[in-house]
N, C-alpha and C positions, 0 to 999 in steps of 0.2 A: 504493500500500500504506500510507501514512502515513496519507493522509485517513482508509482503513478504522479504524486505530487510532487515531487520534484522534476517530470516532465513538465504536467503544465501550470509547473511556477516558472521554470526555461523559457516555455512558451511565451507567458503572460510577460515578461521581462526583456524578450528579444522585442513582441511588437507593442506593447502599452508600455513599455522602458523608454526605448531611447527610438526606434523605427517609425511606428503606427505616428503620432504627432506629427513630428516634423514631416513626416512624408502628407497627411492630412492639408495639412498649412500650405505647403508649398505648393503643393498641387492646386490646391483651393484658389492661390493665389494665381497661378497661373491661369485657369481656368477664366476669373475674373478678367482679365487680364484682356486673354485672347478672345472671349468673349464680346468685347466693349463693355463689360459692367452690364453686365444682362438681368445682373440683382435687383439693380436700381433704377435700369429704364421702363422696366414692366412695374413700377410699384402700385401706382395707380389699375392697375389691371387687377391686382391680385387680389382685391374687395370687392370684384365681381363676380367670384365664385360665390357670394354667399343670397347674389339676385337671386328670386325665381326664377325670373325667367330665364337663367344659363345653365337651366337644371334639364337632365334628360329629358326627354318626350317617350320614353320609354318606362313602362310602370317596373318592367323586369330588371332593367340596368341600376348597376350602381353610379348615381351619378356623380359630378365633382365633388358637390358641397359633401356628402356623403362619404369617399373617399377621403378627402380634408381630413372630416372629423375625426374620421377610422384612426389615420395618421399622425394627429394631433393625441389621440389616446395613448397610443403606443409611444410615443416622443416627451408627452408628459406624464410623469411618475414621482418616486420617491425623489429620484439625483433632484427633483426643482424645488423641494423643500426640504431634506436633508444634506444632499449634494452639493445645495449651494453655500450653506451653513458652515459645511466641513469648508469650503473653500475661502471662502472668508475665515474661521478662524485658524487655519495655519497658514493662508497666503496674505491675508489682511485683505481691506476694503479694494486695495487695488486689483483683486481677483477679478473681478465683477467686472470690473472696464475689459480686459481680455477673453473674459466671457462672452461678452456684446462682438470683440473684434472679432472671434473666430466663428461667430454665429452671421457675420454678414459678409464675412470669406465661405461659409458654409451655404449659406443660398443659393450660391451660383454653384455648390458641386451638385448640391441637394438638384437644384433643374437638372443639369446634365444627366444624372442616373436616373431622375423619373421621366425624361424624357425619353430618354433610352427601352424603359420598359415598358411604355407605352407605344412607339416606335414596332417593338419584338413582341407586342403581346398577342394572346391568341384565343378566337375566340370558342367558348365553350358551347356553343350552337340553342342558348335556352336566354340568349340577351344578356348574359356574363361574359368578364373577358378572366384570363389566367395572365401572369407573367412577372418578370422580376430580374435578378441578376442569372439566376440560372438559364432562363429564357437569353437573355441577349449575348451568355456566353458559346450558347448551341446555336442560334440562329444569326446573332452578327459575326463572331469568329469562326465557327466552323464545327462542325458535329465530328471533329476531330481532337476536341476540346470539351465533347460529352464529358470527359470523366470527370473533368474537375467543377463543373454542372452540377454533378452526383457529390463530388466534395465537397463543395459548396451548401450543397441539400442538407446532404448528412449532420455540416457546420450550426447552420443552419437552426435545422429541428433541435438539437442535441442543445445547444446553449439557450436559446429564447422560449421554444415551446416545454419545453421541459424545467433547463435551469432556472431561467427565470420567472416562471409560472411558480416552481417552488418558494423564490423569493418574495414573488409579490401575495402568494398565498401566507406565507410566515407574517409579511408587514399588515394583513390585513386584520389577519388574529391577535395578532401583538398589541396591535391599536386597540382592539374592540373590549381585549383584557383588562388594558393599561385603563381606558377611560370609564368601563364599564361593569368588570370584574367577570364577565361571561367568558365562561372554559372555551379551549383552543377546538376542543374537539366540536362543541355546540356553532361557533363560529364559522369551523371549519366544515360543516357538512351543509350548513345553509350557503357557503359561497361555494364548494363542489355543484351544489343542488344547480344553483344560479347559471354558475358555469355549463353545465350539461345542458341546459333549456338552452342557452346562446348559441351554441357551439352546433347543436343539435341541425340550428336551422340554416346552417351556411354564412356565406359571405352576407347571403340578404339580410337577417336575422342581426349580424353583428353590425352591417351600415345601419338598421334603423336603429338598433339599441343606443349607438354609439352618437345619432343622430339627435338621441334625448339626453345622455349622461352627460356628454363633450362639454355643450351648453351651460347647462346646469352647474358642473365643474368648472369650468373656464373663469365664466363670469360671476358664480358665489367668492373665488377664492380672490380675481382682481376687485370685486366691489369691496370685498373687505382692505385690502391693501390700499386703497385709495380712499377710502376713512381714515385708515390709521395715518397717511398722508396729508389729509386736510388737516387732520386732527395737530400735526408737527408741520405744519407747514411753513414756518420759518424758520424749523433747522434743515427743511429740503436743501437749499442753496451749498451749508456748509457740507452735508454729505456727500452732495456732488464733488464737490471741490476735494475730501478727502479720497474720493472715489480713485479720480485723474491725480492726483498727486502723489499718490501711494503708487499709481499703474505705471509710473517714470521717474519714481525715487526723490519726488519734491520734498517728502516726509516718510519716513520708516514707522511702520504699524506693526512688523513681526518681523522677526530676526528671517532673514537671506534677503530680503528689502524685493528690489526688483524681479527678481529671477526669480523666488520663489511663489511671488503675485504671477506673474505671465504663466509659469509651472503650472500652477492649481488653477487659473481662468481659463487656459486652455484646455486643460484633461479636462475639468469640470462641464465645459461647454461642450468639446464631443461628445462626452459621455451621454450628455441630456440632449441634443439635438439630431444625435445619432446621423450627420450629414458626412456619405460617404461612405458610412457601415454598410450599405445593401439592404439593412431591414424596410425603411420605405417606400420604394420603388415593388413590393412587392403587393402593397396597397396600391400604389398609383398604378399598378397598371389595370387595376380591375375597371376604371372610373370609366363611364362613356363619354368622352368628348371628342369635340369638333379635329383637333389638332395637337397631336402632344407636345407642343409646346405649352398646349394651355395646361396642362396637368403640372408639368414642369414648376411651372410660374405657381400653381397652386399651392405645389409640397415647398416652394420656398418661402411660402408666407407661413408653411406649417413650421421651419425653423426660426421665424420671424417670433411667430407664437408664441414658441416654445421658451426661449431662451429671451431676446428681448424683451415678452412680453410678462409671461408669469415668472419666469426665475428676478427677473427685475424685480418683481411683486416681495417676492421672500426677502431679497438683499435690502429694499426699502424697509419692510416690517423690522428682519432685524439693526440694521446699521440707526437706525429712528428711535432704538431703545438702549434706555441704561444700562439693560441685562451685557450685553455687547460690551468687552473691554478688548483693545487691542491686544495681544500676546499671552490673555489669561488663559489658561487652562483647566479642564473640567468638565465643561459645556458646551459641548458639540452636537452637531447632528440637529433631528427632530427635535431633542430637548432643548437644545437652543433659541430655535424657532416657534417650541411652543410658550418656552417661557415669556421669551419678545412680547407674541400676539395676547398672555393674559398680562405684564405690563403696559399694554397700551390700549383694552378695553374689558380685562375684569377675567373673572376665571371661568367663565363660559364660554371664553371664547378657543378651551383646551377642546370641547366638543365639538367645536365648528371645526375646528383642524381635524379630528379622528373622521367626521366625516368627508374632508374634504378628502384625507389617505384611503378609506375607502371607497370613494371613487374613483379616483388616481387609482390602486391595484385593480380593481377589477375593470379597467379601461382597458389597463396592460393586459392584462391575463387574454381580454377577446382579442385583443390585438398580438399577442406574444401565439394565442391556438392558429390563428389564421395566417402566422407565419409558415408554423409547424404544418400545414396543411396543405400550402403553398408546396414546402418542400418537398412530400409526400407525392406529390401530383408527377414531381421532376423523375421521381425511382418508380412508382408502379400506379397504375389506374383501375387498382385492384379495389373495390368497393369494400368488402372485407376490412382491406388493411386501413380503408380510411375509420370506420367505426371501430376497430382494437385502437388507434389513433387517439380519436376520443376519449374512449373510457378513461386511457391512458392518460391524458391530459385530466382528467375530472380526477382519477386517483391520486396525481403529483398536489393537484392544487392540494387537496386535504389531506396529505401528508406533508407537505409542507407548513399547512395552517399549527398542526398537531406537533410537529419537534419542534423545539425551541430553539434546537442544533440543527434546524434544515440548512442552513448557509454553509455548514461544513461539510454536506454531502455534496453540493453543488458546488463546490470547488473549479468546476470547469467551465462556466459558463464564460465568463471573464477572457480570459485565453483563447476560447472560440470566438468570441464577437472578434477579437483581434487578427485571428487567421482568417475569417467573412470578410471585413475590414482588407485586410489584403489581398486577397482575391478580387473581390468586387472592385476598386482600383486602380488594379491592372488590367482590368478588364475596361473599364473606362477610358482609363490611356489609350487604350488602340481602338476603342470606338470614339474618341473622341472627336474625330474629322468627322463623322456621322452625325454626330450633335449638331454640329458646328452647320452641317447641308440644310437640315430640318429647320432648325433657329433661320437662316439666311431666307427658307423659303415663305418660313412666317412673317419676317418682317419683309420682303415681297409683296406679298397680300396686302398687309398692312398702308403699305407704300401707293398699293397700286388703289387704295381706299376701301377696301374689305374689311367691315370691321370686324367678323367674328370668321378669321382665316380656317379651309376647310385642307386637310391632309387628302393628298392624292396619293393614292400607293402608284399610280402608275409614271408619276412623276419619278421613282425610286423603283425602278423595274430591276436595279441591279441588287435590290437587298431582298432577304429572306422574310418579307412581310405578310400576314396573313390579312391579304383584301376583305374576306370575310366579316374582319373586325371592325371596318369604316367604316359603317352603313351612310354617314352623313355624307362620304366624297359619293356614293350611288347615288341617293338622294339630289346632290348637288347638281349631277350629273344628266339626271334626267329631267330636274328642272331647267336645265340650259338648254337642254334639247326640246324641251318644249315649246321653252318663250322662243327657239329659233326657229318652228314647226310652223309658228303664227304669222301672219304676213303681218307689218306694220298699218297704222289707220292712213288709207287717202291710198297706201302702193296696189297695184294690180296683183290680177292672181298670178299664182307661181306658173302655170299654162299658159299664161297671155304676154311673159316675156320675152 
């Protein structure tokens, strides 16, 4: 059992050590880059995924807004109320500005890979699409490169549908003990229960659920932070200011000053906006839209979200409060953050947070199965194996709810996301001129005054694309051929010329 863990602590060491980051960053930055700032010229776009009317016309499809939310579940968890916590108190306040930077270098990778998967996705013949990184490693590089598809799967299932299905099952019990005194086990079988009903019903099932929670979650936990902000609202300025001053060594708030603020803003920020891991793209490709670019732009407003928006939330609640000393120790984590929010409106407000981590886990957990499900798809189309799948995930979760040592069996999850992380890519890098075609053809459209650009597969006759999946370029398609079928008012008939 040692040697096991001390493989993947090797693991976890080679790419979350010193590899995974910087290659995250630089790449990120490059992207940006070569892109022209693709983050930042769509921004005003990116608020129109939440119109009606840019919603499918399809009752079966999942559409953006849909997709979004799915996304935004799985993106926001624990890391944005504990994660952020840890990172402020051993990098200090200047974490948090690094946080922000690698979350708006991460937008632009975040497009590229969900463009990518929506690009390679495939459809499943009932108004769903499938796809993700293993999709555009078999379909954009080559079914010469299946296996690592299959590795990729394997990566995959094994860390998110499993490992972290355990974790977020233990956070949800934990919470429900700490706040409430209800055994792990009683906890534990009603969010099993919960789980098995989601799971049960597909991808549909988990967009609508996710459709109601996201909401609910999002804007309980920001309306609260923006009390507690109005509430301090003339010490906002000076936190700012110790925000940026700590992020460039103006003032030292924890011993390693600069480097270990950028250290912890950084990790902290991948970790929570997951941009560049390959777990989102595996939502974005199910979304029905016009053009995958629009998905693209969608999932980068879901790291927008994610990290500018709610981890912002947490770092405001706690840096606004007493509890908060620069370089003490003690006080980490969730306890951190919950102490914060009952100094700055009473101790009621420790059960707004148990509730708010209980929908935060159970967001993941449907988001963490549909990954696992996803991968499933990649290795067999065995209906079987997708139902032991299931069970499988409803048993983890309520074992995980039930130890209290679940974290020490799941030892691996960590390590995997990092080899996903690497894979996925590298696999980017060399689809990346592919992006780059798609993007160029959207702002075409755009250019040429289309405002809601439609994807032609036939315009990309040289990629592995499934036409099947566009129904809007057909659509589009035979609407031009109609309005050209019609003679104009006043011109002769088509005979008399």
């Amino acid at each position: 059992m040692d040697l096991i863990y001390g493989l993947f602590s090797a693991i976890e060491d080679f790419t979350w050590g010193w590899a995974l980051i910087p290659i995250l960053v630089i790449f990120g930055v490059f992207i940006t880059v070569m892109s022209g700032f693709v983050q930042f010229e769509y921004v005003g776009r990116m608020f129109r995924v939440l119109s009606a009317k840019n919603q499918s016309g399809d009752p079966n499809a999942i559409s953006a807004r849909e997709a979004l939310l799915v996304s935004v579940g799985g993106r926001v968890g624990g890391g944005n109320i504990a994660g952020v916590a840890v990172a402020i108190t051993i990098g200090g306040p200047g974490a948090v500005f690094w946080m922000w930077a690698v979350a708006l270098i991460g937008m632009a990778t975040s497009l590229v890979e969900s463009t990518l998967a929506q690009v390679y996705k495939r459809a499943n013949g009932d108004g769903t699409y499938r796809g993700g990184p293993a999709s555009y490693i078999i379909h954009g590089l080559g079914a010469q490169y299946r296996w690592l598809a299959i590795f990729y799967a394997l990566c995959l299932m094994a860390a998110f549908a499993f490992g972290f299905n355990a974790f977020q099952g233990n956070t949800f019990a934990g919470a429900v003990n700490d706040s409430f005194g209800l055994g792990r086990g009683w906890s534990g079988a009603f969010l099993a229960v919960l789980t098995g009903f989601i799971v049960y019903g597909g991808i549909k099932r988990i967009a609508k659920a996710s459709d109601v929670i996201i909401p609910i979650m999002a804007f309980g936990y920001i309306g609260m932070a923006l009390l507690i902000i109005v509430l301090n609202i003339t010490d906002v300025p000076s936190v700012l200011y110790s925000i940026v001053a700590n992020a460039f060594g103006f003032e030292e708030a924890v011993g390693g000053g600069v480097g270990v603020a950028l250290a912890q803003g950084l990790r902290r920020g991948l970790f929570s906006n997951e941009a560049g891991l390959g777990s989102a793209p595996n939502v974005a490709a199910t979304a029905d839209v016009r053009h995958p670019i629009s998905q693209g732009i969608t999932q980068s407003f879901s790291v927008f979200i994610d990290t500018i928006i709610i981890c912002s939330c947490t770092a405001f609640i706690i840096l606004l409060s007493p509890v908060y000393q620069p370089g003490a120790e003690g006080i980490d984590g969730v306890v951190l953050t919950q102490q914060s929010l009952v100094s700055h409106v009473g101790d009621w407000s420790q059960y707004f947070l148990t509730f708010a981590i209980l929908l935060f886990a159970f967001s993941s957990i449907i988001y963490n199965y549909y990954l696992g499900e996803t991968a499933l798809s990649v290795m067999t189309q065995n209906p079987v194996a997708l139902h032991v799948l299931r069970l499988a995930i409803v048993a983890v979760v309520f074992l995980g709810a039930t130890a209290p040592g679940a974290s020490a069996v799941f030892f691996f999850s960590d390590p995997l996301m990092g080899v996903l992380a690497l894979v996925n890519l590298m696999a980017i890098m060399m689809l990346f001129p592919i992006a780059l075609r798609v993007l160029n053809d959207f702002r075409a459209q755009l250019k040429a005054g289309v405002s809601r650009p439609v994807f032609d597969p036939e315009r990309f006759s040289d990629l592995a694309i499934d036409p099947t999946a566009w129904p809007h370029a057909r659509k589009a398609g035979e609407e031009g051929a109609s309005r050209d079928d019609k003679p104009t008012a006043g011109a002769a008939p088509a005979t008399a010329r």
